[in-house]
DOTOR-786548 format. One record per residue (C-alpha): residue number from 1; residue in one letter; x, z, y. Coordinates in nm, 4 decimals. Each point is the difference from the previous one (the first is absolute). Last residue first. Layout:
<pts>
{n=NUM; res=A; east=X; up=Z; north=Y}
...
</pts>
This chain:
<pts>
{n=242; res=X; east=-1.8784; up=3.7243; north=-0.7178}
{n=241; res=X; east=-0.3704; up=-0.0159; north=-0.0144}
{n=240; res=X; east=-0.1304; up=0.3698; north=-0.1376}
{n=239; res=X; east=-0.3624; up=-0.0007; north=-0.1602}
{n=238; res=X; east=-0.2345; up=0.3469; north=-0.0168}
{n=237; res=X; east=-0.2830; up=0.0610; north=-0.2285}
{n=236; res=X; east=-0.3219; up=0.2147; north=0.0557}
{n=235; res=X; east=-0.2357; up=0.0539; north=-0.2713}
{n=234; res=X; east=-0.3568; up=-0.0236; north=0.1737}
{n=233; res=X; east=-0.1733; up=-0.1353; north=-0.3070}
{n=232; res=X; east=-0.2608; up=-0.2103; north=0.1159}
{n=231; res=X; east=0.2070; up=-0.0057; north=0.3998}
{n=230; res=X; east=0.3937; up=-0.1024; north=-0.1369}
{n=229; res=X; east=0.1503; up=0.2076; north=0.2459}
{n=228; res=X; east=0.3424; up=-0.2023; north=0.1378}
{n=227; res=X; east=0.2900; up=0.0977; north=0.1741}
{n=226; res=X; east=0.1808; up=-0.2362; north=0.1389}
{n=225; res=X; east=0.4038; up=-0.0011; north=0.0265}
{n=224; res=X; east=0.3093; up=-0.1507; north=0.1933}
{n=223; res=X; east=0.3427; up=0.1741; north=-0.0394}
{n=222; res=X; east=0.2038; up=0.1556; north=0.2703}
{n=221; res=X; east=0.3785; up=0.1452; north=-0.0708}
{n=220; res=X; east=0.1122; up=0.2654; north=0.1854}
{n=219; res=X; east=0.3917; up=0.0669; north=0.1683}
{n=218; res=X; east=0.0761; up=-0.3827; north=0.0505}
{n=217; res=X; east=0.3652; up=-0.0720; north=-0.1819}
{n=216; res=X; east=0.1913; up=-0.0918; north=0.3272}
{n=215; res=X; east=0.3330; up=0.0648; north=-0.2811}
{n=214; res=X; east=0.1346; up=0.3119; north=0.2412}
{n=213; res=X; east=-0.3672; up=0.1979; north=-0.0366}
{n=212; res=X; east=0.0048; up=-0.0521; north=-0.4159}
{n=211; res=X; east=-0.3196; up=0.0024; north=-0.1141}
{n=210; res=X; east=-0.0614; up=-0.0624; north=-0.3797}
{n=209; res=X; east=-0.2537; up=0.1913; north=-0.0799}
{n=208; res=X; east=-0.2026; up=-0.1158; north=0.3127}
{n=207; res=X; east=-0.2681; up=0.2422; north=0.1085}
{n=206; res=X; east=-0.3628; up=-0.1276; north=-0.0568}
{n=205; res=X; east=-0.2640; up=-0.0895; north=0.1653}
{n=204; res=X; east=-0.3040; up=-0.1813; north=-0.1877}
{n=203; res=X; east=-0.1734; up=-0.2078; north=0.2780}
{n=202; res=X; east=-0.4024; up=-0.0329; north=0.0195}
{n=201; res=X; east=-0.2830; up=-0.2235; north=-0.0620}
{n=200; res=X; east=-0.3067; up=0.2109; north=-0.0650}
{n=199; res=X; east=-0.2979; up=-0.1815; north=-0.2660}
{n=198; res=X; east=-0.3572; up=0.0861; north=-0.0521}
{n=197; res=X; east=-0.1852; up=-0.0339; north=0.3117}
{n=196; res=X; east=0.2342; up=-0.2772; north=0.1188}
{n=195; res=X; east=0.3483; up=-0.0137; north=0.1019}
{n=194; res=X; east=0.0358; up=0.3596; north=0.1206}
{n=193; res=X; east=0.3197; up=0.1116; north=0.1795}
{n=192; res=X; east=0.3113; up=0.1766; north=-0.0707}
{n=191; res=X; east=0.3444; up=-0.0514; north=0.1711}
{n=190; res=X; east=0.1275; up=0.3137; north=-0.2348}
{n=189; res=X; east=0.0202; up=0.1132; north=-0.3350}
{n=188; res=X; east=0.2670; up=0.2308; north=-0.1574}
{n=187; res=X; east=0.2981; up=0.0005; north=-0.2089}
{n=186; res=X; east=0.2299; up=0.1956; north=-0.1723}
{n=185; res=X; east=-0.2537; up=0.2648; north=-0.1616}
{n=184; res=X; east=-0.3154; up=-0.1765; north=-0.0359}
{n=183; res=X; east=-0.3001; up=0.1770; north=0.0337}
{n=182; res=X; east=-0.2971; up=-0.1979; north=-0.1630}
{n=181; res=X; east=-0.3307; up=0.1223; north=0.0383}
{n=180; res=X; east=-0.3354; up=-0.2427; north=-0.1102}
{n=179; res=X; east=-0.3588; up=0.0425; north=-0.0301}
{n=178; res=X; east=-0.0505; up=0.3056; north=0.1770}
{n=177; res=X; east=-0.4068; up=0.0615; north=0.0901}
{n=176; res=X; east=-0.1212; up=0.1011; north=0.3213}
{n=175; res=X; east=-0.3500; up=0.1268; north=-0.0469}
{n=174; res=X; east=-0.3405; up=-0.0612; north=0.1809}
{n=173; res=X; east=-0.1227; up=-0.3408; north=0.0257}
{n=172; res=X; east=0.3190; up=-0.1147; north=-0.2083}
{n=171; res=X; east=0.3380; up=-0.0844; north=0.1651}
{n=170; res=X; east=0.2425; up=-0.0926; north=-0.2173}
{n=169; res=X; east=0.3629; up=0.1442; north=0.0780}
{n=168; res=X; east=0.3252; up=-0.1586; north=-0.0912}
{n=167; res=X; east=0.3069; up=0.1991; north=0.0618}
{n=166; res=X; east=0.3724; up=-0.1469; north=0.0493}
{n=165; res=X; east=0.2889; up=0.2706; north=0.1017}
{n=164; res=X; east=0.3558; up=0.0861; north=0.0702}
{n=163; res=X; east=0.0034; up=0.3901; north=0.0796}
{n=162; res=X; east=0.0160; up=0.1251; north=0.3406}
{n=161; res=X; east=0.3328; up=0.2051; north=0.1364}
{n=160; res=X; east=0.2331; up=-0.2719; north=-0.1513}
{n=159; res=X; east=0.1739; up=-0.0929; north=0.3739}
{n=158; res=X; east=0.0509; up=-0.4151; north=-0.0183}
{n=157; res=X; east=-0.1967; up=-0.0647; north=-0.3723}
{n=156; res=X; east=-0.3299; up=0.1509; north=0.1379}
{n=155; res=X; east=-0.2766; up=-0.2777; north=-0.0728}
{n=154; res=X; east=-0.3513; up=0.1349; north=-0.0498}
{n=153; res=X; east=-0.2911; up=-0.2274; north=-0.0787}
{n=152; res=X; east=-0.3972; up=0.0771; north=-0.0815}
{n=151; res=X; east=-0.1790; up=-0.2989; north=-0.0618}
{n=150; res=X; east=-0.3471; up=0.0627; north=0.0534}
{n=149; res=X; east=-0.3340; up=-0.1821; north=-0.1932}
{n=148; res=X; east=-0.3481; up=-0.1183; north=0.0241}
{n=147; res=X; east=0.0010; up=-0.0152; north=0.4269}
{n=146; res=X; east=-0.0631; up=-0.4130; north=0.0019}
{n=145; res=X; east=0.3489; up=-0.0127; north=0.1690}
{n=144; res=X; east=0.2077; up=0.2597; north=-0.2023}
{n=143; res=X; east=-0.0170; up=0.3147; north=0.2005}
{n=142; res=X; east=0.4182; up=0.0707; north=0.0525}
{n=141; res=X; east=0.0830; up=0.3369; north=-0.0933}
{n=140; res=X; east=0.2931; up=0.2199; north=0.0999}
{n=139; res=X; east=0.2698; up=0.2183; north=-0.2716}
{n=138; res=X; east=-0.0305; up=0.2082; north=-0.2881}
{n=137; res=X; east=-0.3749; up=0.0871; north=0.0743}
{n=136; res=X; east=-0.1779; up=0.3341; north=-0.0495}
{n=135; res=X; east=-0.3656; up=-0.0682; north=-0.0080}
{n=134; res=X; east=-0.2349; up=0.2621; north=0.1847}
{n=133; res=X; east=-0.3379; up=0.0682; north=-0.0517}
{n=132; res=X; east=-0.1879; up=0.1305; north=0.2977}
{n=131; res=X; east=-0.3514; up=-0.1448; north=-0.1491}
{n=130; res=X; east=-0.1156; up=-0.3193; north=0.2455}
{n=129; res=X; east=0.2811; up=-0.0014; north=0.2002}
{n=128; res=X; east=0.2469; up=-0.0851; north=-0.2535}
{n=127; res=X; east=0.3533; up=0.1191; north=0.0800}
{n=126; res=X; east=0.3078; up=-0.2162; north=-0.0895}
{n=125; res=X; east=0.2859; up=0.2276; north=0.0076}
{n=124; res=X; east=0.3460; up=-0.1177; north=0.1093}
{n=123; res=X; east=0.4226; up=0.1115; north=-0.0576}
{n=122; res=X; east=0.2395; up=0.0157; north=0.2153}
{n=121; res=X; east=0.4071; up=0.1201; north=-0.0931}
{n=120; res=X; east=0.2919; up=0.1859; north=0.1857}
{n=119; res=X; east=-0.1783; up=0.3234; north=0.1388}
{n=118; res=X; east=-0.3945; up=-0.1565; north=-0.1159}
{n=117; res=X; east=-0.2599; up=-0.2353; north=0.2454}
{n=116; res=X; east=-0.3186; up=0.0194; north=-0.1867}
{n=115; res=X; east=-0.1873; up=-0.3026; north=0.1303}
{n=114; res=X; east=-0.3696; up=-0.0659; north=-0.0771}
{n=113; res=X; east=-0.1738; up=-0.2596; north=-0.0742}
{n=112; res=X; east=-0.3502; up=-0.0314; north=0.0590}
{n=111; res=X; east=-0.3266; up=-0.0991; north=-0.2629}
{n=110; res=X; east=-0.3346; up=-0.0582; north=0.0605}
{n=109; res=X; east=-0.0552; up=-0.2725; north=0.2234}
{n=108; res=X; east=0.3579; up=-0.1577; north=-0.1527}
{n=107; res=X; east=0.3660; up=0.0257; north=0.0961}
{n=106; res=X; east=-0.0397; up=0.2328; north=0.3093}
{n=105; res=X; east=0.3409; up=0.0158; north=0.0670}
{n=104; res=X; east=0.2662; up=0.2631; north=0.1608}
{n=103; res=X; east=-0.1316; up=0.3525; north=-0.0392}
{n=102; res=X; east=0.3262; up=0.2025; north=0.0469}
{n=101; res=X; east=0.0726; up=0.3304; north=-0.1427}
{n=100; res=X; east=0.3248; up=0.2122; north=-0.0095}
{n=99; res=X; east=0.2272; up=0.1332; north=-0.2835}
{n=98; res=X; east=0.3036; up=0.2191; north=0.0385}
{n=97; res=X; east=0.0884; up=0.1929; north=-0.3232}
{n=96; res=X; east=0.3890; up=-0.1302; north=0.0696}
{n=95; res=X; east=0.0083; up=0.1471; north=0.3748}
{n=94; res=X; east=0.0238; up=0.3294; north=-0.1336}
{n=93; res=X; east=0.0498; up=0.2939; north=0.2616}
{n=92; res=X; east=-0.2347; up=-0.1956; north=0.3031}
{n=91; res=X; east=-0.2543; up=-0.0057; north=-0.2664}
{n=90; res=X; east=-0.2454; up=-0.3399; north=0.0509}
{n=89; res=X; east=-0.3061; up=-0.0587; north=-0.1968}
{n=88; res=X; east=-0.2316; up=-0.1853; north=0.1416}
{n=87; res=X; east=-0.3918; up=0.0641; north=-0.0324}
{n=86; res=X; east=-0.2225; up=-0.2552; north=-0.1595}
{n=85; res=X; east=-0.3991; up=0.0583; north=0.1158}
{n=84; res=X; east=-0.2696; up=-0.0613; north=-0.2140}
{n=83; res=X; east=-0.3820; up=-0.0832; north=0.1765}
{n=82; res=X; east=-0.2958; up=0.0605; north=-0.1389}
{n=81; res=X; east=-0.2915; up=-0.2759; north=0.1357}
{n=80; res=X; east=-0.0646; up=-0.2042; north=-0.2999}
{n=79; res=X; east=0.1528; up=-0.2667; north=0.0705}
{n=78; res=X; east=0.3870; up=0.1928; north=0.0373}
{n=77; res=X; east=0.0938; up=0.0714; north=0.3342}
{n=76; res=X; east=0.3866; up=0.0684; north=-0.0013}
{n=75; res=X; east=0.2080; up=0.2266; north=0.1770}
{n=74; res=X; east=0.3976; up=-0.0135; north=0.0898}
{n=73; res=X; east=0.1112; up=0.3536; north=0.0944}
{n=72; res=X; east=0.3800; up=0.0114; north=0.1330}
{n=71; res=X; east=-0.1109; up=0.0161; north=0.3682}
{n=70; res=X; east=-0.3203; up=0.0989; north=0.0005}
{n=69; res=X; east=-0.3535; up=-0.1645; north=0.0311}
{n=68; res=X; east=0.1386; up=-0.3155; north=-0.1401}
{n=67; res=X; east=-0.2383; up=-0.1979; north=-0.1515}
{n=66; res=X; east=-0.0756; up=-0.3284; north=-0.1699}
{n=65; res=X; east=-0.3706; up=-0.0522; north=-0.1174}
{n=64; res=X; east=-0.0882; up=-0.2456; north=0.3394}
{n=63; res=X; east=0.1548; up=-0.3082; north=-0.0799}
{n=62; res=X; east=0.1887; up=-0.2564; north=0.1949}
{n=61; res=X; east=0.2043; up=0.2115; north=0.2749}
{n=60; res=X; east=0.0772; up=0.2409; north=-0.3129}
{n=59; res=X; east=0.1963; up=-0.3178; north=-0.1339}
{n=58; res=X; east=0.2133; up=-0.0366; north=0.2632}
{n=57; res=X; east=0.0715; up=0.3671; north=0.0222}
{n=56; res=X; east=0.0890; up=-0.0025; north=-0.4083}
{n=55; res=X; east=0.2488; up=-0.3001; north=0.0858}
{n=54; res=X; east=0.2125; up=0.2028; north=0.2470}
{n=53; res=X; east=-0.0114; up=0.3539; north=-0.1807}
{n=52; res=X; east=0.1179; up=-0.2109; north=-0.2791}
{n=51; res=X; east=0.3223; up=-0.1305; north=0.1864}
{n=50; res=X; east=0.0344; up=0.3510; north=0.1429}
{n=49; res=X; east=0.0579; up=0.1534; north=-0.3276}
{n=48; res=X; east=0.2104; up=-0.2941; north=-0.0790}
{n=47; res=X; east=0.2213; up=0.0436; north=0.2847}
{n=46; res=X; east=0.2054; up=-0.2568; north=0.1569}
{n=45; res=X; east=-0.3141; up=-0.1755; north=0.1919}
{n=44; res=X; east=0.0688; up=-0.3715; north=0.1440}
{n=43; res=X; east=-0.0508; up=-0.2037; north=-0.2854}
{n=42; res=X; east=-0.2528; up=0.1933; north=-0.1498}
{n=41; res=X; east=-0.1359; up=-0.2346; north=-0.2766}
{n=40; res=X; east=-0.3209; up=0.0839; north=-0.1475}
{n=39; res=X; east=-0.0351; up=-0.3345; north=-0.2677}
{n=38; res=X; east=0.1073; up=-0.2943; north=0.1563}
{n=37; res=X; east=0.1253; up=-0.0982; north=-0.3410}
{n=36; res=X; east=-0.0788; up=0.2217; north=-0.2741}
{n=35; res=X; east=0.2561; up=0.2643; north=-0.1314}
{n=34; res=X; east=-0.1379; up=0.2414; north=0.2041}
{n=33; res=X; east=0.0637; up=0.2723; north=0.2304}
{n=32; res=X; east=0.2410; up=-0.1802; north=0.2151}
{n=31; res=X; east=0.2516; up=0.1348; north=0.2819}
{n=30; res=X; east=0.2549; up=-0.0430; north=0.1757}
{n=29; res=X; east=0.3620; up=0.1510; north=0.0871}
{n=28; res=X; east=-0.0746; up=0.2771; north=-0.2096}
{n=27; res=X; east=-0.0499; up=0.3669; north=0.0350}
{n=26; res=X; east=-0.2445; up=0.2618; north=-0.1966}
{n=25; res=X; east=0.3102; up=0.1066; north=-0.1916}
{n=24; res=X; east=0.1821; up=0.1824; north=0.2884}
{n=23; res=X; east=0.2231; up=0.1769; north=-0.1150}
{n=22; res=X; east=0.1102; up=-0.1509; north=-0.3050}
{n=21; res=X; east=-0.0558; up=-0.2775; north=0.1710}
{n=20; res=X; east=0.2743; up=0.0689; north=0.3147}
{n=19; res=X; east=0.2401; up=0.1067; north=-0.2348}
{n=18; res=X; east=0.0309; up=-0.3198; north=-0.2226}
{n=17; res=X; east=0.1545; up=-0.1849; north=0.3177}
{n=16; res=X; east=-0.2623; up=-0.2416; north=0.1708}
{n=15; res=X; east=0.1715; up=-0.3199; north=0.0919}
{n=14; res=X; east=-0.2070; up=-0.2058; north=0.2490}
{n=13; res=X; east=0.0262; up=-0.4488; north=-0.0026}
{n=12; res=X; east=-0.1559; up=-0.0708; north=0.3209}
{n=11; res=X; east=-0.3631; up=-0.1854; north=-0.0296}
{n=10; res=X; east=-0.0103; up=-0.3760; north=0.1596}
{n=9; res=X; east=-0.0803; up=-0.1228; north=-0.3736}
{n=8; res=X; east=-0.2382; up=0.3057; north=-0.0672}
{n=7; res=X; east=0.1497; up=0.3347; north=-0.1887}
{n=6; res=X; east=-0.2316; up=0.1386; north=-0.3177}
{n=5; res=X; east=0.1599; up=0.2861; north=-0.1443}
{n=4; res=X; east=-0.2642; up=0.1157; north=-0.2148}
{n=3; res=X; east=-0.0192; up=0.3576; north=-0.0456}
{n=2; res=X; east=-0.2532; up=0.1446; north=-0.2350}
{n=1; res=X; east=-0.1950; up=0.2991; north=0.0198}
</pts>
């Protein structure tokens, strides 16, 4: 999980004190499972378990392979009529080995994402519905707009429970094939969108090296970048503006 304190213009400033999230690790003030814009925001949830519980009963309103015939039980129809079912995981004695379920996008016909909320951290499978196989991602996918390719993007400089990340995923008729993984360790991507079928404009976050909070030295520092998949070879190369 990752909390991003997100607070409107008309929104009144809240102090947290460390206590309350080490307790209570699930709680932020709002929040967004993406590093995409408009991208499963729950402004008005303060749970991230609930968040995704949110968006996956949207989505079971729109297709008909979602269940829940049990609390804690999330079961999917695959096409070929079995079904596989993702139970949560939730000792009362051990809080850290929680991990709960949440189907939150149907990214193509034949493949959903699903959300594997974690104690601190989240983390998301990408299930084909055509064989069962599941692809481990290091953070969400955004279907590039002809559907040849996803960028996969994680961003977690505020808390560190996720891992910085950039994947790039080619879609073939039956694979998913890696092309690209960086995971930067001061810095992380965010503000991401796709330019064309082969290129994602996006901001390189960092933290400022030189911050100094009584100097009004801003805390991050942005940088523009595109990433770009040259489509003969499909190398992938990134360019920072300054």
């Amino acid at each position: 999980m990752k909390f991003s304190f997100k607070l409107g213009l008309n929104s009144p400033l809240i102090f947290l004190p460390l206590s309350a999230l080490a307790v209570a690790p699930t709680y932020c003030l709002g929040l967004h499972f993406s590093v995409f814009e408009d991208k499963f925001e729950c402004i008005d949830i303060h749970n991230s378990l609930n968040c995704a519980r949110s968006i996956e009963s949207g989505l079971s309103n729109q297709v008909n392979h979602i269940q829940r015939t049990q609390p804690g039980h999330l079961t999917i129809a695959l096409n070929s009529g079995k079904s596989l079912t993702y139970t949560d995981i939730l000792p009362a004695n051990n809080p850290v080995e929680h991990i709960a379920y949440s189907a939150i996008e149907q990214i193509t016909d034949n493949l959903l994402l699903i959300h594997q909320q974690l104690w601190e951290a989240h983390s998301y499978i990408l299930l084909d519905l055509r064989n069962g196989h599941e692809y481990s991602l290091a953070g969400y996918p955004l279907l590039s707009p002809q559907g040849g390719y996803l960028f996969v993007a994680e961003q977690d400089l505020d808390a560190g429970f996720n891992e910085n990340a950039l994947q790039v995923y080619k879609l073939s008729e039956n694979t998913l094939d890696l092309l690209y993984e960086l995971k930067p360790e001061n810095w992380g991507p965010e503000q991401a969108y796709w330019t064309t079928e082969n290129a994602v404009s996006f901001t390189k976050k960092q933290l400022n090296p030189n911050y100094v909070s009584n100097e009004n030295q801003p805390f991050y520092i942005e940088t523009k970048a595109v990433l770009s998949i040259t489509l003969d070879s499909q190398r992938v190369n990134i360019r920072y503006f300054d």
